[in-house]
C-alpha positions as CSV (number, residue, x, y, z in Angstrom):
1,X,-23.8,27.6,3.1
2,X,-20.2,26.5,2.3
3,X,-19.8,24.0,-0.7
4,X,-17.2,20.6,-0.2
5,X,-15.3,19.6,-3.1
6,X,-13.4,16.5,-3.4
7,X,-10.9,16.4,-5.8
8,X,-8.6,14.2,-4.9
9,X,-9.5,10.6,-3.0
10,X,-6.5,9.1,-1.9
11,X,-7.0,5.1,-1.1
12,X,-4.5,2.9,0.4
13,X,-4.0,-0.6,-1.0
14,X,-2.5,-4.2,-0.4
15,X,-3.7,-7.5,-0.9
16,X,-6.2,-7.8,1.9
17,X,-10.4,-8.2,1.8
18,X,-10.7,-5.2,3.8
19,X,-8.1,-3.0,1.2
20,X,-10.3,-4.4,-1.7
21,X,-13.4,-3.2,-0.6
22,X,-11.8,0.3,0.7
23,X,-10.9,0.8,-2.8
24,X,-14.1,-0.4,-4.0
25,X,-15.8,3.0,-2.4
26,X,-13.1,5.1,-2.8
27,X,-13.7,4.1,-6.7
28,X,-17.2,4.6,-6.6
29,X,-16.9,7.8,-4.9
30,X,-14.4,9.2,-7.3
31,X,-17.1,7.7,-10.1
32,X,-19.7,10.0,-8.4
33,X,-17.8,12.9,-7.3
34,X,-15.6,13.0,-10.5
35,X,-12.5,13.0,-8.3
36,X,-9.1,11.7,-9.4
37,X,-8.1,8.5,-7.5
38,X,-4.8,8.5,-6.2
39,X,-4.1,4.5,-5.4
40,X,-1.1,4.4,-2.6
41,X,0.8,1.0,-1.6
42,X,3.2,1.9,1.5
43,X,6.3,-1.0,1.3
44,X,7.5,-1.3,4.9
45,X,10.7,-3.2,5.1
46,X,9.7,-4.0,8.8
47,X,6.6,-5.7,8.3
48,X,7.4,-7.9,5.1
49,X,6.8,-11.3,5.7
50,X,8.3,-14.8,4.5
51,X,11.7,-13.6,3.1
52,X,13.7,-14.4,6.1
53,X,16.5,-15.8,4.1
54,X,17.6,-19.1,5.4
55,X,21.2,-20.9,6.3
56,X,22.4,-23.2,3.3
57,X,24.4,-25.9,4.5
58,X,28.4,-26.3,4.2
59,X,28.6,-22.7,3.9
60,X,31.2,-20.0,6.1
61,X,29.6,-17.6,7.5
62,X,30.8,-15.1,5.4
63,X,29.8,-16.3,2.3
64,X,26.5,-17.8,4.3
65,X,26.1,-13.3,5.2
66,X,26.7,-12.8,1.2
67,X,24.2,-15.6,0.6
68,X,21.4,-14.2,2.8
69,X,21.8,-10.9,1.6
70,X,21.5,-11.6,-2.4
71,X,18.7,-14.0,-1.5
72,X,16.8,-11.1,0.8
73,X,17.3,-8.6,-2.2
74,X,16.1,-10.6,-4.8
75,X,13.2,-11.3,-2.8
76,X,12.7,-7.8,-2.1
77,X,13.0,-7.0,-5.3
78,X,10.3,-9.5,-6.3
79,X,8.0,-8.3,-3.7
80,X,7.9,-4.2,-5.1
81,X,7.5,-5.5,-8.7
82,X,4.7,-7.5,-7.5
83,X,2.8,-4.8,-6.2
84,X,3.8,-2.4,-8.6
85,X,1.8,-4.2,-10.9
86,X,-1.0,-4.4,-8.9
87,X,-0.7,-1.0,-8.4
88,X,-1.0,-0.8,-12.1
89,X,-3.5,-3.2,-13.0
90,X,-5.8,-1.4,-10.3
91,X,-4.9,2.3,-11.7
92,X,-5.6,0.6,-15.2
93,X,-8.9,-0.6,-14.4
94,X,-10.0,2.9,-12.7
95,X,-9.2,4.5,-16.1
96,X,-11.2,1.9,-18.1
97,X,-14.1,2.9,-15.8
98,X,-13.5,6.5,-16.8
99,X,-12.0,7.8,-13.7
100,X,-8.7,9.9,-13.9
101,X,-6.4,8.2,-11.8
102,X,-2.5,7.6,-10.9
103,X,-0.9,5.6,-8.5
104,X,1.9,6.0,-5.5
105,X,4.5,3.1,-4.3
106,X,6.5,4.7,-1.5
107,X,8.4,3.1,1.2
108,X,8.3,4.2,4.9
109,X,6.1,3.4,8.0
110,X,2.8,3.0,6.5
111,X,0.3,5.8,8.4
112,X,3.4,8.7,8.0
113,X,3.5,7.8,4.7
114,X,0.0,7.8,4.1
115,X,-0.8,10.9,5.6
116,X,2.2,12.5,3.8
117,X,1.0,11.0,0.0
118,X,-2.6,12.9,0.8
119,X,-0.7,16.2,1.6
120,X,1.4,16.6,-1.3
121,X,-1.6,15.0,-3.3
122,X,-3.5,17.9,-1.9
123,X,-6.5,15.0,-1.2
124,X,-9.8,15.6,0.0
125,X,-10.0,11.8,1.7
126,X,-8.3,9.7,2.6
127,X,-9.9,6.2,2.4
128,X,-7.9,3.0,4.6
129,X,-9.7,-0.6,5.2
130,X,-9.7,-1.7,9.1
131,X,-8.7,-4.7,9.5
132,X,-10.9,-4.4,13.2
133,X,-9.0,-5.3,15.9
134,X,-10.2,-4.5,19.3
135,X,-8.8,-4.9,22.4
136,X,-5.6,-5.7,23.5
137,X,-4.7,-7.1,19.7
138,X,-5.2,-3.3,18.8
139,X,-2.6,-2.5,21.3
140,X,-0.3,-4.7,20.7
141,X,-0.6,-4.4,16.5
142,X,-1.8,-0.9,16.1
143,X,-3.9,0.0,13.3
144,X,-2.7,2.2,10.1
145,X,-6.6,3.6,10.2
């Protein structure tokens, strides 16, 4: 009979119900299976929401362009830090339960980038929430899992 080790659990995270409890058993799996954690965020500068930057009255368009732009960044810029430290607090709190663990922020189209964390991670699993769509919203959305 041929013995499975899992070494490495890879587990992909943002803010959503479904990503909390994916990394809930990819935690208690590690926990179990002494596996290191490997906790992946995937920014996507395609699907970020709210930071449409909007026009400022009595403006040129020129310096309305500069104004968007500054504006996008520094919202940007606010939205990697922000999940940077949750990527932190949530590698942090795997240690304290006495799992080895690290964490990825990469930036791409989320399943490539996925898939291509868990191959240079050399990962066992790969563990993704679904957010369970069906149907034609399935279609039309796709689903990273």
């Amino acid at each position: 009979m041929t013995s499975f080790s899992v070494q490495t659990i890879v587990v992909a995270i943002d803010e959503s119900e479904v990503s909390n409890i994916a990394l809930a058993a990819a935690t208690r799996l590690a926990k179990a299976l002494s596996a290191k954690l490997m906790i992946v965020h995937v920014l996507n500068p395609f699907d970020l929401h709210n930071l449409e930057p909007y026009p400022i009255p009595g403006l040129s368009s020129a310096d309305l362009d500069e104004s968007m732009r500054r504006q996008y960044e520094e919202e940007w810029t606010a939205h990697v830090k922000h999940y940077e430290a949750l990527l932190k607090q949530k590698t942090d709190e795997a240690i304290a339960a006495g799992i080895e663990a690290d964490f990825v922020h990469s930036r791409g189209m989320v399943g490539a980038t996925l898939c291509e964390v868990a191959k240079v991670a050399d990962a066992s699993l790969l563990v993704v929430g679904s957010h369970q769509r069906r149907g034609m919203a399935d279609i039309m959305l796709g689903s990273t899992s």
